[in-house]
N, C-alpha and C positions, 0 to 999 in steps of 0.2 A: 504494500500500500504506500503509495507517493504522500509527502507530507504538503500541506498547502503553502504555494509559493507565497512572497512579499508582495505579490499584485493582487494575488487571489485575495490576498486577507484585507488589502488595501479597498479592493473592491467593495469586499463584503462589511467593511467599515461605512464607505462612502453608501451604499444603499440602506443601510440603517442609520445614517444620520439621515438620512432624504426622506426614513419612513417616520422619523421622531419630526421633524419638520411640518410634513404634511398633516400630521396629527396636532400639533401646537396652534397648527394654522387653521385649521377645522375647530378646536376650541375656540378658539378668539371671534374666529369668525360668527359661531351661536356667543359667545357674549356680547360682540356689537350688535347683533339682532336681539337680542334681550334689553342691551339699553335701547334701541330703536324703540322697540317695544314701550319703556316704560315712559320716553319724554311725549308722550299725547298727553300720559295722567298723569303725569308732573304739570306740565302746563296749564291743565285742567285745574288742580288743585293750586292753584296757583300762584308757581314758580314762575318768575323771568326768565327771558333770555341769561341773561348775566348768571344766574344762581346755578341755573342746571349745565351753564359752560366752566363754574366754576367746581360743581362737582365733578365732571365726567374729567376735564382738563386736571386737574392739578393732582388727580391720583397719577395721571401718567405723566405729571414734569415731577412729580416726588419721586416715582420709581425708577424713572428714568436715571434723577441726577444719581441718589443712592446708586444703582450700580454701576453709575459712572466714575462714583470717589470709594467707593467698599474698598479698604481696604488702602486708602490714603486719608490718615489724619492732617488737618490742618497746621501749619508750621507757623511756630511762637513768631510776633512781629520782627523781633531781628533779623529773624532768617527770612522774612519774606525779601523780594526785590523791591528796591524802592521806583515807582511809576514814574515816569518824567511825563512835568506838565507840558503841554504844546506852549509851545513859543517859551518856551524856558533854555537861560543859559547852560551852553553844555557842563559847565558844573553844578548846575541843579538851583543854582540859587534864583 
């Protein structure tokens, strides 16, 4: 019996990240059809515009940025770079 080559496996990697994909994608998908779903009776009961962009929106700019810095703390003022204002001398003053 042949053992499975570096391609073969490579392979069978690359079709199940594409079948974990498709599946994530299928999720998301019945969740925005679910909030479709529920902004008529939001609005009915009567949410704004503003309100129900601020619910639906800022879960995905919180989750977003979280996993954008997971795993980077913030750096004490020292260590940040100091900005240089526009039209500021190049020694900063």
């Amino acid at each position: 019996m042949r053992g499975v080559t570096e391609l073969e496996q490579l392979l069978a990697e690359l079709a199940a990240d594409a079948d974990e994909a498709i599946e994530h994608e299928a999720l998301a998908e019945a969740a925005r059809q679910r909030i479709r779903a529920k902004l008529p009776k939001a609005r009915e009961a009567g949410a704004g515009p503003a309100q129900l962009e601020r619910a639906v929106k800022s879960v995905f700019v919180e989750r977003s940025i979280r996993r954008w810095t997971s795993g980077h703390e913030p750096k004490p003022d020292a260590e940040r770079p100091k900005r240089k204002r526009p039209g500021a001398a190049p020694d900063g003053s």
